[in-house]
C-alpha positions as CSV (number, residue, x, y, z in Angstrom):
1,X,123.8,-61.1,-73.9
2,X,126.3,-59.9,-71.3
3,X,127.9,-57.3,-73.9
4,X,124.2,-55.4,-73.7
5,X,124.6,-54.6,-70.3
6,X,127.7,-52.4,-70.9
7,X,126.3,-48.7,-71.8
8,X,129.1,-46.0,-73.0
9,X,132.1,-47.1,-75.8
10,X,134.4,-46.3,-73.1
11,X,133.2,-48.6,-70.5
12,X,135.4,-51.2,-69.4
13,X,135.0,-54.8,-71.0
14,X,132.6,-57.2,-68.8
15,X,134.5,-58.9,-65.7
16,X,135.8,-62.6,-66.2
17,X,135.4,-65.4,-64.1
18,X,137.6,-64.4,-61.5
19,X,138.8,-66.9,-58.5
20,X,137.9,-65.4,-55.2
21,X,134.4,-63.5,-54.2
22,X,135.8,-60.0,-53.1
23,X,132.5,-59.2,-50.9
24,X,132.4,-62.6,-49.3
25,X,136.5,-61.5,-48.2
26,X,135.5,-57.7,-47.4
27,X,132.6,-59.4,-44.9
28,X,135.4,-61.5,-43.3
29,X,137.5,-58.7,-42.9
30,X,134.3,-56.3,-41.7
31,X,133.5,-58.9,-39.0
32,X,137.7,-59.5,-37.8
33,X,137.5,-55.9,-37.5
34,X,134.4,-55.7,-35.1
35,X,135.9,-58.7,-32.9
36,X,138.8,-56.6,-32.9
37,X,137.2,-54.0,-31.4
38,X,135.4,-55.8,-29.0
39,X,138.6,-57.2,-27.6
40,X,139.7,-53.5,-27.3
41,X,136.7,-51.5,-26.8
42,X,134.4,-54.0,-25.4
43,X,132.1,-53.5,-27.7
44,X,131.4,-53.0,-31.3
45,X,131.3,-49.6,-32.9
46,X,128.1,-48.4,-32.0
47,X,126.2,-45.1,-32.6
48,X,126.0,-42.0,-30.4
49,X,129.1,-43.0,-28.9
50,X,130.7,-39.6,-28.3
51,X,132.8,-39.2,-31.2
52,X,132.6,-37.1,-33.8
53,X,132.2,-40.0,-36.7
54,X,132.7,-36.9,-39.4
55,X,135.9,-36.2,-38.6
56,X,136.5,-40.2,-37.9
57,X,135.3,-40.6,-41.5
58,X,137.4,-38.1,-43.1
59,X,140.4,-38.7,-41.5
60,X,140.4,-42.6,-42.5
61,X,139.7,-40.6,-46.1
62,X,142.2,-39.2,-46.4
63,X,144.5,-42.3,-44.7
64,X,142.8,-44.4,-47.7
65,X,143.8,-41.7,-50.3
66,X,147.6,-42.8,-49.0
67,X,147.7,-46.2,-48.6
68,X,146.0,-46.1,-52.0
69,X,148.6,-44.3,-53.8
70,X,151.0,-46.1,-51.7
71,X,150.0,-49.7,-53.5
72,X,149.4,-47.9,-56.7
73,X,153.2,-46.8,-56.7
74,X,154.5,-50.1,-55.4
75,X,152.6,-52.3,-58.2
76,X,153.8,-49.8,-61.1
77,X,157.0,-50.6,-60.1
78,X,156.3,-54.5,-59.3
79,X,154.5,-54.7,-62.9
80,X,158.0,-52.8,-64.4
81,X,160.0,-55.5,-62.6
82,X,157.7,-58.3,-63.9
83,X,158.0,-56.8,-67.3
84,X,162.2,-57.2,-66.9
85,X,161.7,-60.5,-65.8
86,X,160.0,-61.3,-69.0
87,X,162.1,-59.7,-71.5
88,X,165.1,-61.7,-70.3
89,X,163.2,-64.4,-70.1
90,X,161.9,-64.2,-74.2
91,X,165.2,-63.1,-75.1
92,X,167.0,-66.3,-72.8
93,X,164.4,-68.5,-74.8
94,X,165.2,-66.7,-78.6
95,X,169.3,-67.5,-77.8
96,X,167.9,-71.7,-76.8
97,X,168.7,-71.1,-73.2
98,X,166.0,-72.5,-71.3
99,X,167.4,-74.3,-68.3
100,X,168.9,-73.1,-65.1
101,X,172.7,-71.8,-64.6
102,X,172.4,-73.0,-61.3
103,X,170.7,-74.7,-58.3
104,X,167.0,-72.7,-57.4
105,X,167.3,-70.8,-60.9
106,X,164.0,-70.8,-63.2
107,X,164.2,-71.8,-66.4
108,X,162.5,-69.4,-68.5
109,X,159.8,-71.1,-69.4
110,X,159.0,-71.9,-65.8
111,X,158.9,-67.8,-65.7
112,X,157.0,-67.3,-69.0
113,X,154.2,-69.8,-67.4
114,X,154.0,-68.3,-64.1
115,X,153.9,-64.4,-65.5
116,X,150.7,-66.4,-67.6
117,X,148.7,-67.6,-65.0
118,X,149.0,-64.6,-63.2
119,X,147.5,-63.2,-66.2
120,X,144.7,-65.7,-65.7
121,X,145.2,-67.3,-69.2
């Protein structure tokens, strides 16, 4: 029934169970953020306040477009290092080597399982 709701071939597949609600964390952050500005401002931000909330909105735009492309750089290269990880791992467990060389080492299937469950299978 779930697979009706999706409306264009190209259209992602339906979201999985997941493991955290997203707008129950964005309203936590909201209201951190207007404590935060009571503590600084006195108040909350509030309209007709003398500032041109325009420019306010672009400028924090444009710092979003940033920080964006900031954590879309830094996880291609995270999911590239993960990927490393991984490949030494198989190819430690295709040669039968699948303990530690030494003390705080991971054996490879330690790594294999936690790059899994990451994966949320």
């Amino acid at each position: 029934m779930t697979e009706q709701l999706k409306t264009r071939p190209e259209d992602q597949p339906l979201p999985t169970a997941g493991t955290e609600c997203v707008q129950d964390a964005l309203i936590a952050l909201i209201e951190e953020r207007k404590q935060l500005g009571i503590q600084r401002y006195g108040s909350p931000l509030m309209t007709h306040n003398g500032r041109d909330a325009g420019r306010d909105a672009v400028e924090e735009a444009l710092d979003l477009a940033v920080y964006s492309m900031q954590v879309a750089m830094e996880l291609r290269d995270l999911r590239a290092a993960v990927a490393r990880v991984q490949a030494l791992a198989v190819a430690q467990q295709a040669e039968g080597v699948d303990g530690p060389s030494d003390v705080g080492t991971l054996w490879p299937s330690d790594v294999l399982a936690a790059i899994q469950q990451s994966k949320g299978r």
